[in-house]
N, C-alpha and C positions, 0 to 999 in steps of 0.2 A: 281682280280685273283681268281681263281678257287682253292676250297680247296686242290686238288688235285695235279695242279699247283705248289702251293705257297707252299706245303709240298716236292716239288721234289728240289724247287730253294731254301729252306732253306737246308735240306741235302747239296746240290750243295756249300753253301756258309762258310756251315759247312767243307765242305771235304776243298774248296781253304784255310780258317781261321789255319784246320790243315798244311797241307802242307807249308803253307805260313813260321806257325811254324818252321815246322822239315826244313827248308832252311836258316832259322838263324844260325840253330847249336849252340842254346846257353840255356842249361838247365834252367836259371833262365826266360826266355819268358815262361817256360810252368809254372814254379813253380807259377809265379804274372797272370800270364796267368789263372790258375783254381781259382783264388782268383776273377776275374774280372768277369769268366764265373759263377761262385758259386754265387755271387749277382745279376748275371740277373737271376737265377732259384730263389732269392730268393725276387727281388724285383716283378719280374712277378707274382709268388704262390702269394704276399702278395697283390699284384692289384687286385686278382680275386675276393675276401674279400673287402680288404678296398677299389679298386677305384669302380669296377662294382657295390658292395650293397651298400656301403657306411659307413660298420663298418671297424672304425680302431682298428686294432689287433696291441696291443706292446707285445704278448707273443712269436715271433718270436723266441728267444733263444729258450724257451720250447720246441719247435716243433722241431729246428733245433740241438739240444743237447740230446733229448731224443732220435731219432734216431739215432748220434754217439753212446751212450753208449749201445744200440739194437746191435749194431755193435759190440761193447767191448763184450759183454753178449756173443752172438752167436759167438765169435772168442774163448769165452773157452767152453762154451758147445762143437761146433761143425762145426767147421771151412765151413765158404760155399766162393764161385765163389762172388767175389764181387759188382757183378748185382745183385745177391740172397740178398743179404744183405740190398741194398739201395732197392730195393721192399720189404725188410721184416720192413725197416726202415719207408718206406714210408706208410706202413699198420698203423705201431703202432701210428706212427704221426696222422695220416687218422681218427682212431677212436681216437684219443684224442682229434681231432679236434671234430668230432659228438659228443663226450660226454659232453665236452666242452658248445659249441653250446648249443647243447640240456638245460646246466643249465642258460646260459648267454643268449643268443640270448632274450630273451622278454627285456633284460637289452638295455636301446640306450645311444647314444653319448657316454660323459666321462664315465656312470658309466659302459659300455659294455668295454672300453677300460681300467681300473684300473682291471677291473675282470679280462681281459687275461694277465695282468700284473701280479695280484697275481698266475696266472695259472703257470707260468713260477716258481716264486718266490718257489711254493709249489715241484714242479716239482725239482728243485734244492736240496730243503733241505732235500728230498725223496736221489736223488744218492748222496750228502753228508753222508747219512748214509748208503747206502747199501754198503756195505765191499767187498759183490762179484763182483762189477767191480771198486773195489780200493777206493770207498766213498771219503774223503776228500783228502787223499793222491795222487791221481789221480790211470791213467792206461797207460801202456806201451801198443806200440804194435809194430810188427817187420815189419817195410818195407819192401817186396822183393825188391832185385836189378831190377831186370826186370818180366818180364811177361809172362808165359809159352804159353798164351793163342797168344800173337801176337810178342813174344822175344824183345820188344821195353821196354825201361827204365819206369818203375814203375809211375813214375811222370807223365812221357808224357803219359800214360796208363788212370791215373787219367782225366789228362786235356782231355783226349779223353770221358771217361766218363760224362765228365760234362758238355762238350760240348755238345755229343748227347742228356743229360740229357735236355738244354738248348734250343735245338731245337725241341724237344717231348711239354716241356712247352709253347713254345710261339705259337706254334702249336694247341695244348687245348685253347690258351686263347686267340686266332682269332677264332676258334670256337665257342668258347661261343657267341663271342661277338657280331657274325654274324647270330645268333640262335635265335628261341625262349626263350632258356634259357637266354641268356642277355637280352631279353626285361623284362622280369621278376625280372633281376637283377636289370635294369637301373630303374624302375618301383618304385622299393624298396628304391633305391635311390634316388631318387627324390620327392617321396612322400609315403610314407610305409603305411599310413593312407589309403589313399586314394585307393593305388592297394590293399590293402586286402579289401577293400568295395566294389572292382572289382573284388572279386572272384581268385585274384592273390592267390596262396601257399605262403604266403611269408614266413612259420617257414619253409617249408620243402625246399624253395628254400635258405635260409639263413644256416641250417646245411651241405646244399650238398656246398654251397659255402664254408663254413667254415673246412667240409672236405677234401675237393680237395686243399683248399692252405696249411691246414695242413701237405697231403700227401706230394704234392710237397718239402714244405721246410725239411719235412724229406729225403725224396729220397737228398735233397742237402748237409745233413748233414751226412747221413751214411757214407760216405768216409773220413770224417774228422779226424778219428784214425789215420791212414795210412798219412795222409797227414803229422801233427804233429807230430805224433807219441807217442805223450805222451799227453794224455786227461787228465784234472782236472775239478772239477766243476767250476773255478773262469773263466775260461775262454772259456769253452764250453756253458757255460750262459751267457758269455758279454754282456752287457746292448748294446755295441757298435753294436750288430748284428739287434737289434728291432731299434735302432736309423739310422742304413744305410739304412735299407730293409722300412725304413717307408721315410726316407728322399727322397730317388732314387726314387722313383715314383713319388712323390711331384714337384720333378725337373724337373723328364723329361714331366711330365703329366698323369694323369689318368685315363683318356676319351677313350684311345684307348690302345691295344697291344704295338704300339712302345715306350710309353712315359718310362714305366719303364724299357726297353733295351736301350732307348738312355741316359737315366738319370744314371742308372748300369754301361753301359760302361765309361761314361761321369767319374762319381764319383770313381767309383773303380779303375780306369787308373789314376787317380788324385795322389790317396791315395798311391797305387803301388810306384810312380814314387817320391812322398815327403818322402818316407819308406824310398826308397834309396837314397835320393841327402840330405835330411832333416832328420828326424824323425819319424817312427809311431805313437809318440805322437803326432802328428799333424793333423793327421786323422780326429777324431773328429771336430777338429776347420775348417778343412776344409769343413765336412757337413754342419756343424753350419751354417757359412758363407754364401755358398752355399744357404741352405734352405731361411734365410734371404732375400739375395740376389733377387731370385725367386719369392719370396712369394708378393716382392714388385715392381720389373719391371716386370715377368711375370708369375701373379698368376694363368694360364691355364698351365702352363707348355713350355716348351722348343716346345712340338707340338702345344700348342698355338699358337705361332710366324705362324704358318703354316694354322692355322683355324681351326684343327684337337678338338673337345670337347665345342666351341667356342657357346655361345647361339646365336649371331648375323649371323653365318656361317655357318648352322647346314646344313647338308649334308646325303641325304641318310634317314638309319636308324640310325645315328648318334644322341644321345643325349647330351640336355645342363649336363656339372656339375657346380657345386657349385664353388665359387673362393674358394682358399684355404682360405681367410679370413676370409667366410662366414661360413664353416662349423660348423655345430651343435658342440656345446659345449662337 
């Protein structure tokens, strides 16, 4: 399918997904509903990085908490249209990412992933102390009831948000994938030695990777004021958002765009639905499980089962990945 195509039938799937919605009539489908769409924008942003180059990033909080409180900032300086925000969100993420990058990136395997560990960690104990958007005390912020811009309920305003948010991303990262620039990626992935001996960019395609998932998972986070309503550090950092956003793609597979939308939806409708009949505290064990699960009957992913990333099936411009077992330390 044609890029042009494939951008009109996701709109398209997007518009029935809404609507489907507002035919329920029941506010809590949107509420679990932006929870579900919020991890495909963030397990996709975190594919573009860890599955296409092959570094894993665990500073996901960082990225996705710095721009909530970009959010918090810019709601007392100067109130904006909350598109403005999640692109102002998505900038500051963007070059946190290039800066980032820029000092980590020559860093590989574990020791590249404890760095964006600490990235998040430094990031934290920064908005713990700055008082202008409430430091450790947290930050309120006021819901509107509804939305001037389309008069529909606030919430359902969001989900509409993140929704489009959701189909802009997975839209980027069939692109990539189907580009020059993923050959580059997969290149680096597969052997980083080797494509830089081939004349591959590989620092400069590793920071534009590293900034583009950055931007993403901030554009995912900018709304999250509004959603909660009351931001703190303890929980705009949760370790639990690096632990789903790395899990969900693992599950669903990394070789391609779908693995981490069917792993997102797969996991976060999981999670939703144990909130309500069980506990939130279950969440976790349910990744856990999950990843375990996976990693042992099908370490290509859920699109493995399908031959999708598969070395013996390889398709196209399709490339082998690594089982999850094997990956670099």
């Amino acid at each position: 399918m044609r890029g042009k195509h494939f951008l009109l039938a996701a709109v398209a799937v997007a518009a029935l997904v809404f609507g489907a919605a507002r035919l329920v009539n029941n506010g809590y489908v949107f509420f679990a509903g932006y929870v579900v769409l919020q991890y495909v924008v963030l397990a996709t942003a975190w594919n573009i990085l860890g599955g296409y180059t092959g570094y894993v990033n665990f500073g996901t909080a960082g990225f996705f908490a710095l721009a909530a409180y970009t959010t918090v900032a810019l709601e007392k300086l100067t109130p904006l249209p909350l598109p403005l925000m999640m692109l102002a969100g998505g900038l500051v993420s963007g070059l946190l990412g290039l800066g980032m990058g820029y000092l980590t990136l020559r860093l590989r395997g574990a020791f590249f992933s404890i760095a964006t560990l600490a990235m998040a960690v430094v990031a934290q104990t920064f908005m713990v102390n700055w008082s202008f958007v409430g430091g450790s005390s947290g930050a309120f912020a006021i819901r509107p009831q509804t939305t001037a811009l389309f008069g529909i309920d606030y919430i359902q305003y969001l989900f509409l948000l993140m929704l489009g948010l959701a189909v802009l991303v997975i839209v980027v990262a069939r692109l990539i994938e189907r580009s020059r620039l993923g050959d580059g990626f997969a290149a680096i992935r597969d052997d980083e030695l080797a494509a830089e001996a081939s004349g591959v960019p590989t620092l400069r395609l590793k920071l534009l990777a590293t900034a583009l998932s950055g931007a993403f998972m901030g554009m995912a986070g900018a709304p999250l004021p509004y959603y909660v309503t009351y931001l703190d550090p303890p929980s705009a950092f949760s370790l639990a958002y690096a632990a789903n956003t790395i899990a969900m793609p693992l599950i669903g597979g990394t070789a391609s765009w779908p693995g981490p939308l069917v792993g997102a939806l797969l996991i976060a409708t999981m999670q939703q639905v144990a909130t309500v009949t069980i506990s939130s505290a279950v969440n976790l064990l349910i990744v856990g499980l999950m990843l375990v699960a996976f990693v042992i009957a099908a370490p290509y992913g859920i699109i493995g089962w399908f031959g999708i990333g598969r070395p013996d099936r390889r398709r196209g411009r399709k490339r082998a990945v690594p089982k999850l077992r094997e990956r670099d330390a």
